[in-house]
N, C-alpha and C positions, 0 to 999 in steps of 0.2 A: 529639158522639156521645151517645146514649141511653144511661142506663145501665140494666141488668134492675133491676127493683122489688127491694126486700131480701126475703129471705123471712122468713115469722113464725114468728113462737115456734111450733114444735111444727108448723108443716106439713110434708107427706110429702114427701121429694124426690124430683125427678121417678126414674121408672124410668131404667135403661143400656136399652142397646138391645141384644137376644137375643145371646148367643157360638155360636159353634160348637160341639157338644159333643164329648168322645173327643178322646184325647191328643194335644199337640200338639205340634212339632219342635223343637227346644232350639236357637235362635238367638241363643243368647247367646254373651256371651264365657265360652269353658274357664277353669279356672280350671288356675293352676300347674300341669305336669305332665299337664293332661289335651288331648285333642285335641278341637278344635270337633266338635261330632255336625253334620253337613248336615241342610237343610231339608225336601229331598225325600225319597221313599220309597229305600228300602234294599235293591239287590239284596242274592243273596245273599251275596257274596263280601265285602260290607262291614256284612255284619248285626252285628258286635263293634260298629261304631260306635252301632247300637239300645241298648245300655248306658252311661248315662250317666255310670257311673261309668266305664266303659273307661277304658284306659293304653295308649300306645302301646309299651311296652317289656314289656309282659306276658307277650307268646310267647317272649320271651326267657328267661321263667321258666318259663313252663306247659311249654313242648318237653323240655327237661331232667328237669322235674318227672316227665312221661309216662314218659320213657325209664327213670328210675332205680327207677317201679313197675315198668314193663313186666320188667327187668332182673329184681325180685324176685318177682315174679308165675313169669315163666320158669324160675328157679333151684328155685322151691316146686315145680313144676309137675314138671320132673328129680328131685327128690326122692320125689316121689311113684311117678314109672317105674320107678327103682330099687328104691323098697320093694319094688314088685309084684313085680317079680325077683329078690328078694335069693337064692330058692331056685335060683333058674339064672341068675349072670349074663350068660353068653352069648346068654341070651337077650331082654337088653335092650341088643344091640348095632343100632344100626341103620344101616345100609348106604346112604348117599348113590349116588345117577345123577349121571350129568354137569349135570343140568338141577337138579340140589337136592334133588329128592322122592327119600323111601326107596323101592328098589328092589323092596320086597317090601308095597308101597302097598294095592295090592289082593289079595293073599295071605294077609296078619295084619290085623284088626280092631281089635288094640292102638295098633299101629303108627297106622293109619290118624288114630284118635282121638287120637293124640301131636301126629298130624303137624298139624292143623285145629285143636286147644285152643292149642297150640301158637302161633297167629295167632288165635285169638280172643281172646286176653288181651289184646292190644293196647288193646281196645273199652276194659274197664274202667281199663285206664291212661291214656289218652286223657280218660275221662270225669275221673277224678280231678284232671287238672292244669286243667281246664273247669272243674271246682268251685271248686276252691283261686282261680284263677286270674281268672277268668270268661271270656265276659262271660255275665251271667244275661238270662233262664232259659238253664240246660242245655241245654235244647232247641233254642238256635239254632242247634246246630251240625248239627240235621237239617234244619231246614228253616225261612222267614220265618215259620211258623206258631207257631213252639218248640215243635213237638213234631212226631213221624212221623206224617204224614197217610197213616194204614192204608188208607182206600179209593183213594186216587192209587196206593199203593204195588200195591196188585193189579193192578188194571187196568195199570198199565207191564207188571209182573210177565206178568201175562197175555197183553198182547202181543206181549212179547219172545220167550216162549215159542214163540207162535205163527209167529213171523217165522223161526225158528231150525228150530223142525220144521219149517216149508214148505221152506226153501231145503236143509235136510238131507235131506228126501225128492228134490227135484230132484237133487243131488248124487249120490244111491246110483242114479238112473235112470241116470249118465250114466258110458258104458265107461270101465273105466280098465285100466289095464296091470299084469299081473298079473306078481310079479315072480317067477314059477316058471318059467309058458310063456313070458312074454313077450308075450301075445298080448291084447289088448284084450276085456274083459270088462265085461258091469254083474251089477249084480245084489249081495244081502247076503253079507257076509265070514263066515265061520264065527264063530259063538256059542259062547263059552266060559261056563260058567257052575259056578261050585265048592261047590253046595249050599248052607248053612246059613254058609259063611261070605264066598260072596258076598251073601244075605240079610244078613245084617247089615252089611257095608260099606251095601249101598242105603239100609239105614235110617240110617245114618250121612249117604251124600248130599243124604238127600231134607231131613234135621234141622240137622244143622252147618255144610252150604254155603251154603246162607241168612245165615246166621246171618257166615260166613266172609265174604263178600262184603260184607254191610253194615258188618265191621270194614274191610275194606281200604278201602272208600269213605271212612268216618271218618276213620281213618288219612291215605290216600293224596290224599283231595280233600278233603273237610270242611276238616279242620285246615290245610292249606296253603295252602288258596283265603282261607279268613278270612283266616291270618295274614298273606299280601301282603296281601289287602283293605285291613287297616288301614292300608297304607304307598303301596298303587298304588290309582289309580281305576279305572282302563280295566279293565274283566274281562280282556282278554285274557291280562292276564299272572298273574293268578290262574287262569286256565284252561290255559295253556299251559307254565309255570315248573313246577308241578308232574308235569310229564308224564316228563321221563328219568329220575326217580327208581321210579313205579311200573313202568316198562319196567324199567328195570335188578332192577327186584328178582324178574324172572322168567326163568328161566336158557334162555332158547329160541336158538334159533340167528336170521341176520338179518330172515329172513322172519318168525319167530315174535315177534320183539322189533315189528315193525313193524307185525305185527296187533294186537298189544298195546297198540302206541302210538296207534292209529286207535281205539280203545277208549277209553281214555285220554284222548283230546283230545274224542270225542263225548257221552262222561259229563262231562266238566267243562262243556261246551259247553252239555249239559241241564240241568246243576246250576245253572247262573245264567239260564239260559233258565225254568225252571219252578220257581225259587224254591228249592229242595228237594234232598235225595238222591236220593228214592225212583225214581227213571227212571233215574238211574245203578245203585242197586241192583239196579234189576228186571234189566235188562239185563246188571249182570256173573252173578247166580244161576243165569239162564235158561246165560249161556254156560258158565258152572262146572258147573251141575249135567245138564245134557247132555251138555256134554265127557267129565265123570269119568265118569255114565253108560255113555257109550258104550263108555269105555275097562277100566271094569270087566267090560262081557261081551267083548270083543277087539274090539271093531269099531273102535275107534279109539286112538291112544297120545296121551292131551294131555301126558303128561311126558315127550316127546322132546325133544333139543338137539338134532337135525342131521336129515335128509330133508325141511324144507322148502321149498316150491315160491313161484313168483309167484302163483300161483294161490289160495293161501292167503290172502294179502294181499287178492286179489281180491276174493273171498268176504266177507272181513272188512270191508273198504269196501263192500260190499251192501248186507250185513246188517246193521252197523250204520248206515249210511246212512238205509237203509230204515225202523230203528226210528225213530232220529232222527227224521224227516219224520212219522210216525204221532203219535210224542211229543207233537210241537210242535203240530199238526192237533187231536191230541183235546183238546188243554191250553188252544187257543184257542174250542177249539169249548164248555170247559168254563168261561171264564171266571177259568182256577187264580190265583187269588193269587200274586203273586210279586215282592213289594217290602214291607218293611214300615217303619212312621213308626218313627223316635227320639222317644221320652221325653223331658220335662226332666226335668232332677236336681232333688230335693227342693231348698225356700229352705232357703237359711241362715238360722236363728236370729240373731235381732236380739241386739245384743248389753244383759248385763243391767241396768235400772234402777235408780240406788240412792234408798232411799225415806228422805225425812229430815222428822222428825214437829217439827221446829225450822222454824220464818216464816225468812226470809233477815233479815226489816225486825227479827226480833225477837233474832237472834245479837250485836251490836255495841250494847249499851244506851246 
């Protein structure tokens, strides 16, 4: 065998040859307590595992953590309704429907702002056990980006909108059975409208339903989809496990639970299809703030528990259907990000050298 020449005092050793550059997948072995982060890119239902420090038993902290802000965030939040009242407290009673919502929703602007802060607290409770907890940044619980990609978020926003007024215009085109005559009818329902303090509700809808719907995302998809993520690989069961809890938590009768769940199952569906919230967000604001919309000048009741139809349902598999299929079209036509690499965890420090200014030859004279 030949062996290479020796090299000389002082020559340059050869170059390596170029690396890849930007971060690269942590294929090593975890250490104690940690779980291996994979090689490949990162939907998003398993973006916790992008944190190298991740734990697998963390949600088991963080969810609690959330609840017992959420808990005092709520209690501060009653404290505050009652100060406003202390001068009449009857009139800080408020009057539950079968469906959950107070009955006088759209009648008191108090009420209303009770009702939506109320569910937006959640957000900041949420976010805190994310902090404490991880995994970091904060931001991966919106999206592979870590952070809300505001110009995705419009454009859903925008479409959903538009998907919803089109099929809402079809719908008022088409007769419906008027329940005085009996007699098949189209056309717009009477306009209710209460001056100055339905203006203020709307500015309420058009300000804190946004705002509402992006907590219940967090809430209700965000944080559940991660937290099986870290345990199941398949999305499906990050997309689907979470689905009879956000249904249950809206007081409708079986047809209204059912649209709810069609909702539900197509937001989580986008969430891991497009990396992100924001198509689930677009999409519940467009129906929340339409809905209450509507139902603020009478044209429609979304706090009903009982008179719904098959038909409902129907609707509801359209139109979200419909968004879905637009979502996915423009997301591909856009190229959206929607996986992101794992980190390696910082080296361990070598451990430390002891310097001894004693020869060995020269300790044993």
């Amino acid at each position: 065998m030949v062996q290479p020449p020796p090299e000389r005092p002082g020559a340059t050793p050869p170059a390596e040859p170029p690396h890849d550059v930007g971060p690269r997948p942590d294929t090593r072995h975890a250490q104690p307590g940690q779980a291996p982060a994979p090689a490949a890119g990162l939907a998003y239902h398993r973006l916790a595992l992008a944190d190298p420090r991740h734990r697998w038993w963390s949600p088991l902290v963080e969810i609690p953590l959330a609840g017992a802000v959420y808990l005092a965030l709520s209690f501060a939040l009653g404290l505050v309704w009652f100060a406003v009242h202390a001068g009449d407290p009857a009139s800080a009673r408020i009057e539950l429907g079968p469906s959950g919502y107070p009955v006088e929703l759209f009648t008191r602007p108090g009420i209303f702002l009770m009702t939506f802060l109320g569910i937006i607290v959640m957000l900041p409770a949420v976010l805190v056990g994310r902090l404490v907890m991880g995994p970091r940044p904060i931001g991966l619980i919106l999206s592979a980006a870590g952070r809300l990609r505001w110009g995705w978020l419009t454009r859903c926003t925008g479409l959903a909108v538009a998907v919803f007024v089109a099929v809402q215009a079809v719908m008022m085109l088409l007769p419906v059975e008027q329940a005085e005559t009996g007699a098949a009818q189209a056309g717009l329902p009477q306009t209710v409208w209460n001056g100055g303090t339905s203006l203020a509700i709307l500015v309420m809808i058009l300000l804190l339903v946004p705002v509402q719907c992006a907590t219940e995302e967090v809430v209700f998809r965000g944080l559940p989809m991660q937290t099986l993520g870290r345990w199941l690989r398949h999305p499906a069961w990050a997309i689907l496990l979470p689905v009879p809890v956000f249904v249950l938590g809206h007081g409708y009768d079986p047809w209204g639970q059912a649209s709810v769940g069609v909702l539900a199952v197509v937001a989580g569906y986008l969430t891991w299809r497009t990396g992100g919230l924001e198509a689930a967000i677009g999409l519940h604001s467009a129906n929340n703030v339409i809905g209450l919309g509507l139902g603020l000048i009478g044209w429609a009741d979304p706090t009903a528990s009982s008179g719904g139809a098959p038909g409902d349902l129907v609707v509801a598999v359209v139109v979200d259907g419909l968004y879905a299929l637009l979502v996915v079209r423009l997301a591909r036509r856009r190229n959206l990000p929607r996986l992101r690499m794992p980190l390696m965890a910082p080296p361990m420090a070598p451990p430390p050298t002891r310097f001894d200014p004693i020869p060995e030859s020269r300790r044993n004279p």
